[in-house]
DRENSEDO-426012 format. One record per residue (C-alpha): x, y, z; residue number from 0; residue in three letters. Coordinates in nm, 4 decimals, m for minus. Layout:
N
<atom X="X" Y="Y" Z="Z" k="NUM" r="Ala"/>
...
! end
This chain:
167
<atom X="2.8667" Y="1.7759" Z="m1.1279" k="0" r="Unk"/>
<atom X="2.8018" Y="2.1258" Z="m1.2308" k="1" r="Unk"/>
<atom X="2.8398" Y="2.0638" Z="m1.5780" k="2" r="Unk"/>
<atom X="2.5179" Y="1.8345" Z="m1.5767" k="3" r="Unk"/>
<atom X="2.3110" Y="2.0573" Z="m1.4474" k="4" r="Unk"/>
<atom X="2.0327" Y="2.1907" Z="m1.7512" k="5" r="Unk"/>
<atom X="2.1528" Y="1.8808" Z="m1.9326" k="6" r="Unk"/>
<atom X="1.9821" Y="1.6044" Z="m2.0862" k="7" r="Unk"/>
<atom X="2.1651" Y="1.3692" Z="m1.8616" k="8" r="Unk"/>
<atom X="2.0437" Y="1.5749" Z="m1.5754" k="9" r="Unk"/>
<atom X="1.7139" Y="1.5741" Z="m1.6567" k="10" r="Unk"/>
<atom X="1.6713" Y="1.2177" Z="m1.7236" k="11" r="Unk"/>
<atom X="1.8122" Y="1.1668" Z="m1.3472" k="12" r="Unk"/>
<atom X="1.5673" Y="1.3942" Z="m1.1828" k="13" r="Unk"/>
<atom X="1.2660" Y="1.1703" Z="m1.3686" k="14" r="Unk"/>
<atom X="1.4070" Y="0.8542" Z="m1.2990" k="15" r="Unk"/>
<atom X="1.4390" Y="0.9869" Z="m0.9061" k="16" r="Unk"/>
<atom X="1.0857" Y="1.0891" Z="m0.9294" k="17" r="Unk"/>
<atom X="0.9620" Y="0.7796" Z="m1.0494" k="18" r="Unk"/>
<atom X="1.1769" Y="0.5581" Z="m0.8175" k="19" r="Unk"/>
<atom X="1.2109" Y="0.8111" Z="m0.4763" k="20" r="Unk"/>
<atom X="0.9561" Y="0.6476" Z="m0.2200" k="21" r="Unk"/>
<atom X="0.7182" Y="0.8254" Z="m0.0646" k="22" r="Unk"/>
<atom X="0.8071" Y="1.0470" Z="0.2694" k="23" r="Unk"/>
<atom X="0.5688" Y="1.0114" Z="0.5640" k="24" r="Unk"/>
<atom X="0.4461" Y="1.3947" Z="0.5753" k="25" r="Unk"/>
<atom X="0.3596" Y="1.4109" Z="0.2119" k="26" r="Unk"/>
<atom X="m0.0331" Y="1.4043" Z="0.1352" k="27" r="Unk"/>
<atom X="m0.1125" Y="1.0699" Z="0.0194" k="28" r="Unk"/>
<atom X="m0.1635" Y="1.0463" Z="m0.3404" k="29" r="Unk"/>
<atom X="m0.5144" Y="0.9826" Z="m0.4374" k="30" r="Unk"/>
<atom X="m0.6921" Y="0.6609" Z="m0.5050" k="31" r="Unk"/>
<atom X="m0.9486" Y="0.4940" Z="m0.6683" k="32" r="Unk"/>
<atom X="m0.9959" Y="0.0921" Z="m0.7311" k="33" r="Unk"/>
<atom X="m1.2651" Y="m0.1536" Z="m0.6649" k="34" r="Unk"/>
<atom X="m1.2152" Y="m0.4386" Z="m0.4641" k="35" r="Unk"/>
<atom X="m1.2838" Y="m0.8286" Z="m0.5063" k="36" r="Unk"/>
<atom X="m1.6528" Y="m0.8223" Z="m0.3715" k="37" r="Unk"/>
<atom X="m1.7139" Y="m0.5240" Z="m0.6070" k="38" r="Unk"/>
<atom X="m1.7141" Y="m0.2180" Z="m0.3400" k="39" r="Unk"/>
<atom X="m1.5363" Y="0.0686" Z="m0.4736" k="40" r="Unk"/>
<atom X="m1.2915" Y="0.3241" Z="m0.2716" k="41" r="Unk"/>
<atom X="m1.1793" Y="0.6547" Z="m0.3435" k="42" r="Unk"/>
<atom X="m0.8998" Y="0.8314" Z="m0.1145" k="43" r="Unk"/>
<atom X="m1.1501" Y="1.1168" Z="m0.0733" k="44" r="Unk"/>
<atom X="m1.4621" Y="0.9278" Z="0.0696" k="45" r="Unk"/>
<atom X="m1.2202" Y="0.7556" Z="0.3319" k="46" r="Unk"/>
<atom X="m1.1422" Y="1.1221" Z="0.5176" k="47" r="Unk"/>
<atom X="m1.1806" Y="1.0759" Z="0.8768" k="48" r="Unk"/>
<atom X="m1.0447" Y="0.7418" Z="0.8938" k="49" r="Unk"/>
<atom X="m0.6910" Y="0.6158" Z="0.9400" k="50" r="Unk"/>
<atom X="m0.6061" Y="0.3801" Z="0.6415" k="51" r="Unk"/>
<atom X="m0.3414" Y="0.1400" Z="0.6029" k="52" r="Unk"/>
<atom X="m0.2769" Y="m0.0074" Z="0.2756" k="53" r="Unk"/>
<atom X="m0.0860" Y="m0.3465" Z="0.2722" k="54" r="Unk"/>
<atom X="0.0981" Y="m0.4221" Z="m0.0796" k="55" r="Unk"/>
<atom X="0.1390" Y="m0.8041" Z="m0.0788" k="56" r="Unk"/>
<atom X="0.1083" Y="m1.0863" Z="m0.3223" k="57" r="Unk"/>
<atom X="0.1370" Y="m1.4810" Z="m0.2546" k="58" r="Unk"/>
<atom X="0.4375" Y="m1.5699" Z="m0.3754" k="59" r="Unk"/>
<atom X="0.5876" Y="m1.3210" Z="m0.1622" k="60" r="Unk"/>
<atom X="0.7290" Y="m1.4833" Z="0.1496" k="61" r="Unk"/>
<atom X="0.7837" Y="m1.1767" Z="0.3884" k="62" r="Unk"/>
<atom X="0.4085" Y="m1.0498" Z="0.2419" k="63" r="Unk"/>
<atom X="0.2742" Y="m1.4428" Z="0.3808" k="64" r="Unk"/>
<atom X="0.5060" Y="m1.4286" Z="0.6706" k="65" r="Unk"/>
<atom X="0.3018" Y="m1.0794" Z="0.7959" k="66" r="Unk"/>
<atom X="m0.0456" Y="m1.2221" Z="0.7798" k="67" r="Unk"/>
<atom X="m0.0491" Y="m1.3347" Z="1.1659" k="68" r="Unk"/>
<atom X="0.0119" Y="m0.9543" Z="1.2409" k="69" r="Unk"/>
<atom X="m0.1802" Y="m0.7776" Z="0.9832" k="70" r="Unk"/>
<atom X="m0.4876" Y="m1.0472" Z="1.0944" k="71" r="Unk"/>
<atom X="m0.4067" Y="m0.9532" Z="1.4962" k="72" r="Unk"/>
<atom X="m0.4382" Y="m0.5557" Z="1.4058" k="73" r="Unk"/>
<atom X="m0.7832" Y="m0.5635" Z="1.2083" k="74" r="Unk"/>
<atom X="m0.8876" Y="m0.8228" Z="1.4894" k="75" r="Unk"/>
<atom X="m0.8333" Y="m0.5176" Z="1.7135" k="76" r="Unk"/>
<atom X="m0.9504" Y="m0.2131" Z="1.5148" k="77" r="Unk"/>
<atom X="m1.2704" Y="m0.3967" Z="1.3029" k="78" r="Unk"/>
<atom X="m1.5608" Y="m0.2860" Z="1.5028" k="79" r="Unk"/>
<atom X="m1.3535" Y="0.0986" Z="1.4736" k="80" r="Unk"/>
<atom X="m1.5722" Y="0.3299" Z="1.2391" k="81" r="Unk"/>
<atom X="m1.2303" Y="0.5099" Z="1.1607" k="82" r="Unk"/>
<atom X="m1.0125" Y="0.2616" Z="1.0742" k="83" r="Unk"/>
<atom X="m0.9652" Y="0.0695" Z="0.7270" k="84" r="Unk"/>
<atom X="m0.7486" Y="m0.2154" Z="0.6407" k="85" r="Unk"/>
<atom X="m0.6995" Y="m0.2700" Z="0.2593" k="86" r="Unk"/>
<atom X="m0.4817" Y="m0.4972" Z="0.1179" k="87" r="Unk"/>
<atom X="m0.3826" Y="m0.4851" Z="m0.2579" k="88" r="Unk"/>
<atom X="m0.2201" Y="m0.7838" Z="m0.3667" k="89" r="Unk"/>
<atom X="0.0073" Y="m0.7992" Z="m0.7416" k="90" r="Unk"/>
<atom X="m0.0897" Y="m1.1321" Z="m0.8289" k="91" r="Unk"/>
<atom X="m0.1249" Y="m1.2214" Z="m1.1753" k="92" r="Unk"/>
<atom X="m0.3627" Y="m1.4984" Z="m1.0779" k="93" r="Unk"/>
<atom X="m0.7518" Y="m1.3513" Z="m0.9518" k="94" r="Unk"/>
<atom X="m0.8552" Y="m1.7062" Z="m0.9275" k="95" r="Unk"/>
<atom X="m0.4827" Y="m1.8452" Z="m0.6869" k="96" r="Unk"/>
<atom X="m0.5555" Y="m1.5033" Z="m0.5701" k="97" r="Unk"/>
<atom X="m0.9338" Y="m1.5645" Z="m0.4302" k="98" r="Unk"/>
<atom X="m0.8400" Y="m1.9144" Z="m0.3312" k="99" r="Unk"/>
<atom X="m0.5492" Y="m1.7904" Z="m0.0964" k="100" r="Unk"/>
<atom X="m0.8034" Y="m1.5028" Z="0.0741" k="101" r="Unk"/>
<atom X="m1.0344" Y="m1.7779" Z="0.1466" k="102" r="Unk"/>
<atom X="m0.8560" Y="m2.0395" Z="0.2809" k="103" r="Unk"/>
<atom X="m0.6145" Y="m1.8111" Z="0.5371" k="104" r="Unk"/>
<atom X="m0.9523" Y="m1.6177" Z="0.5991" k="105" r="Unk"/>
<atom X="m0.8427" Y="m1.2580" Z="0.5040" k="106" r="Unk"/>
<atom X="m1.1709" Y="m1.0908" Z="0.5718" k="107" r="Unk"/>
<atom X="m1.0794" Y="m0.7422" Z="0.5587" k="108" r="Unk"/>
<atom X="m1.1239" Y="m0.5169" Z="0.1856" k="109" r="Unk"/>
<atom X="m0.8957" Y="m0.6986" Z="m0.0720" k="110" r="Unk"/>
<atom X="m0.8053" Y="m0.5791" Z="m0.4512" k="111" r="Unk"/>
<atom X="m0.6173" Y="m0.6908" Z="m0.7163" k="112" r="Unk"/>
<atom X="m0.3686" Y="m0.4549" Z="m0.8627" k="113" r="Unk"/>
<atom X="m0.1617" Y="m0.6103" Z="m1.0893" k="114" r="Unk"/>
<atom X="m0.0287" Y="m0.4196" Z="m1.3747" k="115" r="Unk"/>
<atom X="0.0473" Y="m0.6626" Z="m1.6626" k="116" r="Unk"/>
<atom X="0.3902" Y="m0.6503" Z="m1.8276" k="117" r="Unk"/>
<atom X="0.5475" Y="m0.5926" Z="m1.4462" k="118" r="Unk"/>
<atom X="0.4080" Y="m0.6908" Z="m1.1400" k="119" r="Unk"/>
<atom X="0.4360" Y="m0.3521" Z="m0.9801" k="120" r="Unk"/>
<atom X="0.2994" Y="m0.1494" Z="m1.2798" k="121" r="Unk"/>
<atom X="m0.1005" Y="m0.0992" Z="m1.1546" k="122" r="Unk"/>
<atom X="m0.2467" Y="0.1869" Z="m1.0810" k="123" r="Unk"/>
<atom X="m0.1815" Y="0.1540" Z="m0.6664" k="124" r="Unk"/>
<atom X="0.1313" Y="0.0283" Z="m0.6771" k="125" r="Unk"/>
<atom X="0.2821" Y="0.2948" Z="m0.9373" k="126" r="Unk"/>
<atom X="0.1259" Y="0.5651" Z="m0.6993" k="127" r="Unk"/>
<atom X="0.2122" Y="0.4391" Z="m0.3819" k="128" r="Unk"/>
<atom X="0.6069" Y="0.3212" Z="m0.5462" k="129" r="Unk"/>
<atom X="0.5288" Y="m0.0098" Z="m0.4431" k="130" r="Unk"/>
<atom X="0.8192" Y="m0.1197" Z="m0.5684" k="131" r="Unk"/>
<atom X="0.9548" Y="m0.4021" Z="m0.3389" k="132" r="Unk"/>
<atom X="0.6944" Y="m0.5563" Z="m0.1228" k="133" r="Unk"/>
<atom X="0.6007" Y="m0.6278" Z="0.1145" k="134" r="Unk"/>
<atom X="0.4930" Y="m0.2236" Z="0.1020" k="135" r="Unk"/>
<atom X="0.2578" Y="m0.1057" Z="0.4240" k="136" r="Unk"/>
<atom X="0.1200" Y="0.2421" Z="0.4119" k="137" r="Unk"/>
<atom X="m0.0474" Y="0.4274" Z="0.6914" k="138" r="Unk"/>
<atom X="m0.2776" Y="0.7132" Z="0.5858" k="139" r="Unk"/>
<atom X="m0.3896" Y="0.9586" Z="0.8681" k="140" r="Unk"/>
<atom X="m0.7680" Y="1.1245" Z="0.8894" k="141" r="Unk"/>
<atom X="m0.6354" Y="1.4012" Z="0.6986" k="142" r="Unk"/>
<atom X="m0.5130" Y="1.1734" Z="0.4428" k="143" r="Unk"/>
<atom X="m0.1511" Y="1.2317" Z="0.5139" k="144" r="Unk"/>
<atom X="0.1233" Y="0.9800" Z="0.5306" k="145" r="Unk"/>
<atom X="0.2324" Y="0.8920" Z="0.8708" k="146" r="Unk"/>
<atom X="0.3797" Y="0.5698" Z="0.7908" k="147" r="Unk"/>
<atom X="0.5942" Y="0.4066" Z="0.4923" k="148" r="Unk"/>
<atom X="0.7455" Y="0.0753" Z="0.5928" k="149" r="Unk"/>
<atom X="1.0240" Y="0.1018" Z="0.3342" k="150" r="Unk"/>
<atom X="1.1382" Y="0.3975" Z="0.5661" k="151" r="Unk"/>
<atom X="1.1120" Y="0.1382" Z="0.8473" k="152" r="Unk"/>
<atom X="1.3204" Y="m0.1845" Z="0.7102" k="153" r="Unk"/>
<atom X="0.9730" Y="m0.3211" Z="0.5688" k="154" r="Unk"/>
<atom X="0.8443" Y="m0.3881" Z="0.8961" k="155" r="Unk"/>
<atom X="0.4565" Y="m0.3958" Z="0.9503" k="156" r="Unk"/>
<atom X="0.2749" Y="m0.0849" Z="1.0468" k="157" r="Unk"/>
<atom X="0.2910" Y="m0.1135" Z="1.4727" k="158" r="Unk"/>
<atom X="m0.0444" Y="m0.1096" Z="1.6262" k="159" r="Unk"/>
<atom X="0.0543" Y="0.2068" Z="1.8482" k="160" r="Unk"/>
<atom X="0.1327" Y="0.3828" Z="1.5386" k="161" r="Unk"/>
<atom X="m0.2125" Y="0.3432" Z="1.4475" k="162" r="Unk"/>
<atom X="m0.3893" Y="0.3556" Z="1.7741" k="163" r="Unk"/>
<atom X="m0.1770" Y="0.7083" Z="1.7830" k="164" r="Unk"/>
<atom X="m0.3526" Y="0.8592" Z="1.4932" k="165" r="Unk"/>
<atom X="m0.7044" Y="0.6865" Z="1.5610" k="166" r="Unk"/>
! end
């Protein structure tokens, strides 16, 4: 293994690690900016003092449709919270299915559209966060620091407690 080290081989392995390694949960969160489907636009920065979670989804993803009851139940609890944000960023190809699906399972929290063209998990977000399986859910603390990476956690939603503990 020695012998690779300083080699081309080498090197190629360390960028493909830091392209594909996930994110760990007491890494600053990499900054964002996007605009959502009703046209408000968020930057990482302007969000400091809040706790954040960011839900990677898309329709045709089954375990993304299957969390809705939960992530609905936490921003039923935490909406009237001044320091808490719920943003979903879905990787549909579709704007229009896309719109359609928000409105008739009445998502009412921030929703974006991230999807990156040629791939599915090529935007902007999902590159960033390494969305690359989904469903992804992030939580971001009022530092903007990552507490929470649910591909550490077998995919499993972000628990309320988790955020209530960093609220």
């Amino acid at each position: 293994m020695d012998s690779l080290a300083g080699t081309t081989a080498s090197e190629d392995f360390a960028a493909f690690h830091a392209r594909v390694g996930d994110l760990q949960e007491w890494q600053p969160a990499p900054t964002f900016t996007f605009t959502d489907l009703e046209g408000r636009e968020y930057h990482l920065d302007s969000l400091a003092g809040k706790v954040v979670v960011l839900d990677f989804w898309a329709t045709w993803c089954p375990p993304c449709v299957r969390e809705i009851p939960n992530i609905k139940a936490m921003n039923g609890a935490l909406a009237d919270r001044e320091d808490f944000v719920l943003i979903s960023v879905s990787l549909d190809d579709d704007t229009e299915r896309l719109t359609r699906f928000i409105e008739r399972n009445g998502l009412s929290w921030p929703q974006a559209n991230d999807f990156g063209g040629k791939l599915k998990t090529d935007g902007v977000l999902a590159t960033a966060y390494k969305a690359q399986g989904l469903p992804k859910y992030l939580l971001i603390d009022k530092d903007g620091i990552l507490r929470y990476n649910s591909h550490l956690h077998d995919h499993h939603f972000v628990p309320l407690e988790i955020v209530k503990r960093y609220l």
